[in-house]
C-alpha positions as CSV (number, residue, x, y, z in Angstrom):
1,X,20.5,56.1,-148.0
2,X,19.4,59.9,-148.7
3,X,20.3,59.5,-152.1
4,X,18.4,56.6,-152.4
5,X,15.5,58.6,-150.4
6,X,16.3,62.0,-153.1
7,X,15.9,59.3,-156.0
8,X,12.6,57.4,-155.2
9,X,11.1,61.1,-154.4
10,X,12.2,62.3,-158.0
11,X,11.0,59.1,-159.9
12,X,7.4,59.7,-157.5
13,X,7.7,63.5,-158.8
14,X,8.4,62.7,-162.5
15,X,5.8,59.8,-162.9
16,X,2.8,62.2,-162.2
17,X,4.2,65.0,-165.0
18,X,2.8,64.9,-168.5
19,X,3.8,66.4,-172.0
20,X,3.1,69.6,-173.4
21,X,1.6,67.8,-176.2
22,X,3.6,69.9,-178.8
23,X,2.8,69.0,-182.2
24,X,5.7,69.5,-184.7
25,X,5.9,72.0,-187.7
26,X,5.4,69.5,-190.4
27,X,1.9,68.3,-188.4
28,X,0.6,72.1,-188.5
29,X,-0.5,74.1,-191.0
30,X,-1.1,77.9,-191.2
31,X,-4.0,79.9,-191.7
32,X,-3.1,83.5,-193.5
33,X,-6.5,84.2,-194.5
34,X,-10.0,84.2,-193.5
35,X,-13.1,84.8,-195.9
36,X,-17.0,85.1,-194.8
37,X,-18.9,84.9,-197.8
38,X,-23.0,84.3,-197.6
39,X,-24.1,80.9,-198.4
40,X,-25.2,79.5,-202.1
41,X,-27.1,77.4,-200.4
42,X,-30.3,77.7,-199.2
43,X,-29.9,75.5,-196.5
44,X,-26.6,77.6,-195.1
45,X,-25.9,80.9,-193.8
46,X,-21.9,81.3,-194.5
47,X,-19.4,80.3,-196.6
48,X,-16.3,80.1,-194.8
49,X,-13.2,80.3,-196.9
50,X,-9.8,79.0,-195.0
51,X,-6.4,80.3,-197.7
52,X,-3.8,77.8,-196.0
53,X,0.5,78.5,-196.6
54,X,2.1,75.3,-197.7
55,X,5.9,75.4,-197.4
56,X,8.1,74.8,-200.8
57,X,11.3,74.6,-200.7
58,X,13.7,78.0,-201.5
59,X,14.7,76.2,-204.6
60,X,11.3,76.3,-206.0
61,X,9.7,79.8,-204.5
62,X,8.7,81.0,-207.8
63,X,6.5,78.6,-208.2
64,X,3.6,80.1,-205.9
65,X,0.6,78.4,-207.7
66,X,1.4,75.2,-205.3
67,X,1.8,77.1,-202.3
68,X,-1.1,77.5,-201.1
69,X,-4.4,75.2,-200.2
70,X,-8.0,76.5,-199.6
71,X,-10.6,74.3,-197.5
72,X,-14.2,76.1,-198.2
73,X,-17.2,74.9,-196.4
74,X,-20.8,76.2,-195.7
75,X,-23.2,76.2,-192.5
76,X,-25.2,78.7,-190.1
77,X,-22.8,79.1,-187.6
78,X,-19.1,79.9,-188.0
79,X,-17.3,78.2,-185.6
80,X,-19.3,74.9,-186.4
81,X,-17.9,75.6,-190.1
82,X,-14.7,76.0,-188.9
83,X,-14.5,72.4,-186.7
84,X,-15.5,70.8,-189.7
85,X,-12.8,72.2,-191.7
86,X,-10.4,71.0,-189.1
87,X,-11.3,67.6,-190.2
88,X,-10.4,68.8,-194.3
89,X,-6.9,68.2,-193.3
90,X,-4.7,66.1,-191.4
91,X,-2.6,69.0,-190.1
92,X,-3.7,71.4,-186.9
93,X,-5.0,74.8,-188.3
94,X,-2.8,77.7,-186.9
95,X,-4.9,80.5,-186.8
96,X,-1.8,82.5,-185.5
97,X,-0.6,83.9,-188.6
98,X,-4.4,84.8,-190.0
99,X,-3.3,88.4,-191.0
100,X,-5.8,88.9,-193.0
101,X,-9.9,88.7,-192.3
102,X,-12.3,89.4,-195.3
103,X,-16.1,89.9,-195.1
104,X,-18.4,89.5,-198.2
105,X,-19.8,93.3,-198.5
106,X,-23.3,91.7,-198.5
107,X,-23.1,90.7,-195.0
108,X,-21.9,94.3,-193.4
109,X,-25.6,95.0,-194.4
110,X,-27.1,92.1,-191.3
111,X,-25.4,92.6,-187.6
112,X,-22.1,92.3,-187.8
113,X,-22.2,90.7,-184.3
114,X,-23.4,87.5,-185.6
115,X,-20.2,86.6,-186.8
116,X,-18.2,89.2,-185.5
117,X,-18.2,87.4,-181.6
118,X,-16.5,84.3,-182.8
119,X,-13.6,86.2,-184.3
120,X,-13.0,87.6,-180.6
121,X,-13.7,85.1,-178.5
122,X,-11.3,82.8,-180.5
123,X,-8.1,83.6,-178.7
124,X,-5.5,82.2,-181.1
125,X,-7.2,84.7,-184.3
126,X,-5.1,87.9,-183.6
127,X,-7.2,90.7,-183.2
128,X,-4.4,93.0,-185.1
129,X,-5.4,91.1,-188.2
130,X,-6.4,93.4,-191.2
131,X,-9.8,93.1,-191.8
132,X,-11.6,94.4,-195.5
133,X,-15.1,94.4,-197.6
134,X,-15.1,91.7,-199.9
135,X,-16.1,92.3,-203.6
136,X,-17.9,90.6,-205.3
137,X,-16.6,87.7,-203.0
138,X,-14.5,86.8,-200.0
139,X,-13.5,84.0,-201.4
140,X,-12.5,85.0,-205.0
141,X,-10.1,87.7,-203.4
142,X,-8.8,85.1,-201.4
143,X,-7.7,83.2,-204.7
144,X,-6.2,85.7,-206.5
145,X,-2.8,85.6,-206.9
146,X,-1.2,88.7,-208.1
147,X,2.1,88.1,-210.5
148,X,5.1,88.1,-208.5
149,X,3.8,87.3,-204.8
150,X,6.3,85.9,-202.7
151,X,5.9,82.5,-201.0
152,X,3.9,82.2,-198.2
153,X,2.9,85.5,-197.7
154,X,-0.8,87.4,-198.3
155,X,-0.5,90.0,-201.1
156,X,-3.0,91.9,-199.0
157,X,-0.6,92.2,-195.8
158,X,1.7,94.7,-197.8
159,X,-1.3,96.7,-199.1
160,X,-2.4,97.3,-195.8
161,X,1.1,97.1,-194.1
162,X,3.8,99.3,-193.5
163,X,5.9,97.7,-195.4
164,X,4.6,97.5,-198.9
165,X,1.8,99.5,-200.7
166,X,1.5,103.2,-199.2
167,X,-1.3,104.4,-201.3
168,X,-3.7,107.8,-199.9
169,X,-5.9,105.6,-200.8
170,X,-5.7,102.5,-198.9
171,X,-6.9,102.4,-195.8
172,X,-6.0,100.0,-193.1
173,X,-8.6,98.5,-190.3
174,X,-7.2,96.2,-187.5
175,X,-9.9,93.6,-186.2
176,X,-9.9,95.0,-183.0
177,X,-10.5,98.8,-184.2
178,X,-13.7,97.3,-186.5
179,X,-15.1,95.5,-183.0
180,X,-14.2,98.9,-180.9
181,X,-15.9,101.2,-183.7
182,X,-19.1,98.9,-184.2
183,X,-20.1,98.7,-180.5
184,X,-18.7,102.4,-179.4
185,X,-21.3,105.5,-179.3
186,X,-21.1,108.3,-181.5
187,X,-18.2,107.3,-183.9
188,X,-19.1,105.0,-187.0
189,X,-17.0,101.8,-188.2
190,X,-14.7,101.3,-191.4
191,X,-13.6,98.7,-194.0
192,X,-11.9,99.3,-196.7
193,X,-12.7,97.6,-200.2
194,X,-10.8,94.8,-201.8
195,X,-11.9,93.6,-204.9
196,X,-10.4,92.3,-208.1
197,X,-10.3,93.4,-211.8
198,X,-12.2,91.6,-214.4
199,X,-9.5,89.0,-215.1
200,X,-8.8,87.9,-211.6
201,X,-5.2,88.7,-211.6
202,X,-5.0,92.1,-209.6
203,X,-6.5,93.4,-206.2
204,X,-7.2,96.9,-206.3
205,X,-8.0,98.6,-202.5
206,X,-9.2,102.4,-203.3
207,X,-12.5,102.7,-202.1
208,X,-14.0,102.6,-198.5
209,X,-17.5,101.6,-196.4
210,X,-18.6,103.0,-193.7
211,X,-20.9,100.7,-191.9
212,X,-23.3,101.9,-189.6
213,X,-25.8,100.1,-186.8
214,X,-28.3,100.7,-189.0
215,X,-29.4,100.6,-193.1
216,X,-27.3,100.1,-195.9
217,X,-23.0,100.8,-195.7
218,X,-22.0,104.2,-197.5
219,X,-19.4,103.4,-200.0
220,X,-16.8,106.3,-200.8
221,X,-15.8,107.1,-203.9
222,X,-11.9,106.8,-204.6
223,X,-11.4,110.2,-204.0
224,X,-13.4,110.8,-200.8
225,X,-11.6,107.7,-199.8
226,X,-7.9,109.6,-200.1
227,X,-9.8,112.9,-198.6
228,X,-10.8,110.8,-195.8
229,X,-7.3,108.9,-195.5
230,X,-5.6,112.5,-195.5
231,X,-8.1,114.3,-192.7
232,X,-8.8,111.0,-190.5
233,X,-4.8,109.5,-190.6
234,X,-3.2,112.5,-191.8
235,X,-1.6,110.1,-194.3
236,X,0.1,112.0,-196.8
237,X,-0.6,112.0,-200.6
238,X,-3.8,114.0,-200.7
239,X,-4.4,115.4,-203.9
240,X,-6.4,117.7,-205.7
241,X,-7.8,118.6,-208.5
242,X,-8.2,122.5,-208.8
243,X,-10.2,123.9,-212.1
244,X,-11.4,127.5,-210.9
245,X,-11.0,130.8,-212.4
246,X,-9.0,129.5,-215.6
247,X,-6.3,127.4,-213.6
248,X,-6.4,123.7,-214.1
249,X,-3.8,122.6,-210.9
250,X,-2.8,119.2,-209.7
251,X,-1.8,119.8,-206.4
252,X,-0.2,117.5,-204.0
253,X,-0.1,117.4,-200.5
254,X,2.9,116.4,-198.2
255,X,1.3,116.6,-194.7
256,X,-2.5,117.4,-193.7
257,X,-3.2,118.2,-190.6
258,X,-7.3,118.4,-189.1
259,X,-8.8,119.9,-185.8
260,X,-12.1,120.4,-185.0
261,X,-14.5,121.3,-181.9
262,X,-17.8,120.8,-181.0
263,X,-18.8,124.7,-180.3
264,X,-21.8,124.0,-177.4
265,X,-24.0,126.2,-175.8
266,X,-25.0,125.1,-172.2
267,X,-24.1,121.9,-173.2
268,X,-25.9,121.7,-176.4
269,X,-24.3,121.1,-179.4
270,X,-24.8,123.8,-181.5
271,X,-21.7,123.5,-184.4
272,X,-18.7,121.8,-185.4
273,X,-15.9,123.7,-186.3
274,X,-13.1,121.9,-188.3
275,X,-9.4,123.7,-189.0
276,X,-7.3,122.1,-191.7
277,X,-4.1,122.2,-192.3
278,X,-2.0,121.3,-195.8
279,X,1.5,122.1,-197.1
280,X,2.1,121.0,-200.5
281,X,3.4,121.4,-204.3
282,X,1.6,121.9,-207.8
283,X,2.4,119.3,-209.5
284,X,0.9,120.1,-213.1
285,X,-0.7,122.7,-214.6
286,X,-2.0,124.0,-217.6
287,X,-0.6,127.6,-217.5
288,X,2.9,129.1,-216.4
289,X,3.4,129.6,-212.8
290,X,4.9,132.3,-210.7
291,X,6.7,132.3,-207.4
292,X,5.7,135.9,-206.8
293,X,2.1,134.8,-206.8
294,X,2.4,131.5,-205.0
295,X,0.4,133.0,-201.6
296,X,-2.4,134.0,-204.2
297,X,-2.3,130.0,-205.3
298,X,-2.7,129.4,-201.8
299,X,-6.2,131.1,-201.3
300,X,-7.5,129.9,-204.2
301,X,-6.9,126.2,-203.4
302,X,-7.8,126.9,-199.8
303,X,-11.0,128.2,-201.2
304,X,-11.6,125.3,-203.1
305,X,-10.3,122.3,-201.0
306,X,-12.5,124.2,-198.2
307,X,-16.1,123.8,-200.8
308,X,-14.6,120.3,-201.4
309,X,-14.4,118.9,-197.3
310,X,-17.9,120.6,-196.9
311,X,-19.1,118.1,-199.5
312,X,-17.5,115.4,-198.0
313,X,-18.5,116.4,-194.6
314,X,-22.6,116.7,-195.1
315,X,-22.4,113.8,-197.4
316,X,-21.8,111.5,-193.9
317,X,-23.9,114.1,-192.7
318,X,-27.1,112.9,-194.7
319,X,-26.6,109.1,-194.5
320,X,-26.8,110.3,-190.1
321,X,-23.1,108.2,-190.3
322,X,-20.2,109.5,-188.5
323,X,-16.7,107.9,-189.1
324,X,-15.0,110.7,-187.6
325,X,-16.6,110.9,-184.4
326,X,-17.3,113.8,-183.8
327,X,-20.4,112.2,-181.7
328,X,-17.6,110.5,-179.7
329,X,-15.4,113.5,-178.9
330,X,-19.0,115.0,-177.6
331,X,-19.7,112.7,-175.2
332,X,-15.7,113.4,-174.2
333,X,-16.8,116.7,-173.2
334,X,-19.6,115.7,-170.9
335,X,-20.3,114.5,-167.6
336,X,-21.1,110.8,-167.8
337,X,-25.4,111.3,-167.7
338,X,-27.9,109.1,-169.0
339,X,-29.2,110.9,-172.2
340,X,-26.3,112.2,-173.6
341,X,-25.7,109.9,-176.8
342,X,-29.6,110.7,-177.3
343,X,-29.0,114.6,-177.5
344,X,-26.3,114.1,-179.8
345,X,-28.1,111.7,-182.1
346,X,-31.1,114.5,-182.1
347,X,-28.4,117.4,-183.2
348,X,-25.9,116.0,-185.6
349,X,-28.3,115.9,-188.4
350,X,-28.9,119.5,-188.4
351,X,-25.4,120.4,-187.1
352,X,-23.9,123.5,-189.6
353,X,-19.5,122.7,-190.5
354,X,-17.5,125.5,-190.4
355,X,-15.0,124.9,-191.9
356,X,-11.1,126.6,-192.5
357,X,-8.8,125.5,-195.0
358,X,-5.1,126.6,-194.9
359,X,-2.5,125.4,-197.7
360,X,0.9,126.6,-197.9
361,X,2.2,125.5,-200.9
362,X,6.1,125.2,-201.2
363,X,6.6,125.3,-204.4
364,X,5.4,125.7,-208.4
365,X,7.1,122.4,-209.4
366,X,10.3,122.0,-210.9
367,X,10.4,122.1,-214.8
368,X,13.7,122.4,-216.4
């Protein structure tokens, strides 16, 4: 009789239990990458470009023109562009494995928040997706298929990954860092910029915006990019091109290492004081080298990597942008007062760098 009790009370149990609703593998489809473009209508305000993995089999992986789908579709709001995408398919969109986010560059020049608060408040878009400057559009860099790009996986990811491209010159943003940056005071948000060459078969990432809350984004040149990679990351591959006092050098740099202080004086800022620190080797040259006078190579490059930051330096400066925030470690060093961002804002502009440069070179090169 208790059994009979212990199996009416299961069947009672069971009957009010429902499914997970899990949708099998073959009825999804993934999402690797997201593009924002402005519309080409008048009627629209985005272009929403979806880059879609389809499986292949193993046998036929080198086939990778087939292997992947794009749904494009324009409107004023992007979540509204992406619901109707969802009906462009007969498969549930995973936007799980959306690793990469691009953003037309014409759009960082309007608030980013516009379409900046969907990304975040969609839970299932991962906000340690890379995220880049589109040129001359999102969705042409999304097409582009580089020669020998494996099956079902971004070429972008390994550019900006740890596990392919590690260029001084590419810079990698997570989605989250962007969002922090934007909406934090006294430090000034990054993208880096993707864009294609004039046959559409390569990406090249070696240049950088910085994107403030207000006017145009300052784009850095490829070399201000790698100074800024070097100084900001302490990435190493910095290199420089020395042509002083009849030496033409290439010299490259292992490790960099940058400190800097904001010097106050009763709580005003008054300067910002910035010690770097390189180790490296010359790695061409157009005259014969000596060991003896390698610590005399090492003021003169120090001399002119030194002129070189400075430039770098007043060039944000000028533009009142700040993507090292230095505003930010400020407001670190005061009490938590209503007027404080304000007094910063009012200084930087006229702040003076001073600035010390130390390179220890290892080595002349090797030549046999």
């Amino acid at each position: 009789m208790a059994h009979l009790k212990y199996f009416a009370m299961m069947v009672v149990v069971m009957s009010f239990l429902t499914g997970c609703g899990f949708k099998d593998i073959d009825n999804r489809v993934f999402v690797t990458g997201i593009g924002i473009d402005p519309s080409e209508n008048e009627d629209g305000t985005y272009r929403v470009t979806l880059k879609l993995a389809i499986p292949v089999s193993i046998k036929s992986k080198s086939n990778t023109s087939s292997s992947y789908q794009f749904l494009v579709h324009e409107g004023d709001n992007i979540g509204e562009i992406i619901q109707i995408l969802e009906t462009h398919t007969d498969k549930v969109l995973e936007f799980g494995h959306a690793k990469v986010i691009l953003i037309n560059e014409i759009l960082l020049e309007e608030n980013l928040k516009n379409f900046m608060d969907y990304l975040f408040r969609r839970g299932d878009i991962q906000s340690i997706a890379y995220i880049g400057a589109a040129r001359d559009s999102a969705e042409e860099v999304l097409r582009t298929l580089p020669k020998g790009e494996s099956v079902v996986a971004s070429p972008l990811t390994k550019f900006f990954g740890e596990t392919g491209n590690d260029s001084p010159y590419v810079v990698s943003v997570y989605l989250y860092e962007i969002r922090r940056d934007f909406h934090s005071k006294g430090i000034d948000a990054i993208l880096p910029i993707v864009e294609t060459n004039k046959s559409g078969t390569q990406l090249i990432v070696n240049k950088l915006l910085v994107v403030g809350d207000k006017g145009k984004p300052l784009e850095l040149t490829s070399k201000y990019t790698q100074a800024f990679n070097a100084l900001k990351n302490s990435v190493p591959g910095y290199s420089f091109r020395l042509d002083s006092e009849g030496y033409k050098l290439l010299i490259n740099m292992t490790t960099t290492k940058m400190k800097y202080n904001i010097i106050q004086e009763n709580g005003q800022p008054k300067s910002i004081k910035v010690n770097v620190e390189m180790s490296g080797t010359i790695s061409q040259s157009n005259k014969t080298l000596l060991m003896d006078k390698l610590e005399d190579y090492n003021k003169l490059a120090s001399r002119e990597i030194k002129q070189e930051l400075e430039k770098i330096f007043t060039s944000f400066q000028e533009k009142d942008l700040d993507p090292f925030g230095f505003g930010l470690r400020y407001r670190t060093m005061q009490l938590h007062q209503k007027g404080t961002i304000k007094k910063w804002e009012n200084a930087y502009p006229a702040l003076p760098f001073d600035v010390t440069v130390d390179v220890n070179l290892k080595t002349t090169g090797t030549i046999d």
